[in-house]
C-alpha positions in Angstrom: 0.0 0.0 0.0 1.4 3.6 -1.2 1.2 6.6 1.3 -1.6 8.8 0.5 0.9 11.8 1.4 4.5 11.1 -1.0 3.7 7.4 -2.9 6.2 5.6 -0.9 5.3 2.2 0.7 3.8 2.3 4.2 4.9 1.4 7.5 3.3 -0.9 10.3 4.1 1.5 12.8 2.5 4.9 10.9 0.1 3.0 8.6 -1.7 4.2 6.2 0.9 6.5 5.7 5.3 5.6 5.9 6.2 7.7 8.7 5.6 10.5 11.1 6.7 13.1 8.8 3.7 12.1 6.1 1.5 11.7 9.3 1.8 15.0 10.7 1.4 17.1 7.6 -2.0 14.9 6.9 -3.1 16.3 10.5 -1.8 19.6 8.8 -4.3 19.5 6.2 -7.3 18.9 8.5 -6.2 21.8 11.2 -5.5 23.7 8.1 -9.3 22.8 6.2 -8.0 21.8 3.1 -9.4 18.2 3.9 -13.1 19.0 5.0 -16.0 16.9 5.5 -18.7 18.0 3.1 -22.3 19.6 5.0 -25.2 21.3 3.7 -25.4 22.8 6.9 -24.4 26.5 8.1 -23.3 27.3 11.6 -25.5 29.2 13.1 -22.9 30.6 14.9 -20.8 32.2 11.8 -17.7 31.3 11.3 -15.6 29.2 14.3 -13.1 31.5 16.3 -10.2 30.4 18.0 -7.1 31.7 19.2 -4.9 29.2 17.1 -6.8 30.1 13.9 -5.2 33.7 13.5 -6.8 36.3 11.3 -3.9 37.8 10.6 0.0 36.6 9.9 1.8 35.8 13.1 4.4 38.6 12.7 1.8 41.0 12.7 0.2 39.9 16.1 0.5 41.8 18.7 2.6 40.8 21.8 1.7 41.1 25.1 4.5 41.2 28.0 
């Protein structure tokens, strides 16, 4: 079986992918939403909000000391 991340044959320890690398960057792509789960429903609370989800880039966050 082929990693569904780079093609390269799978491990028994990180199956279905070949190692943590290609595991971690899956996880990636669900934080991220480019893998989402299709809905016909809306939240009715608008768009989800949380502090790890930034609205802007990092660098221009302000820091608090």
């Amino acid at each position: 079986m082929a990693c569904p991340i780079c093609g390269h044959a799978t491990t028994e320890e990180y199956a279905p992918f070949c190692n943590a690398r290609c595991q971690l960057i899956d996880l990636g792509h669900w934080i991220d939403g480019t893998y989402r789960l299709p809905s016909d429903e809306e939240n009715p609370d608008g768009p989800v909000s949380h502090p790890l989800f930034l609205d802007k880039p990092l660098e221009e966050q302000p820091i608090d000391d």
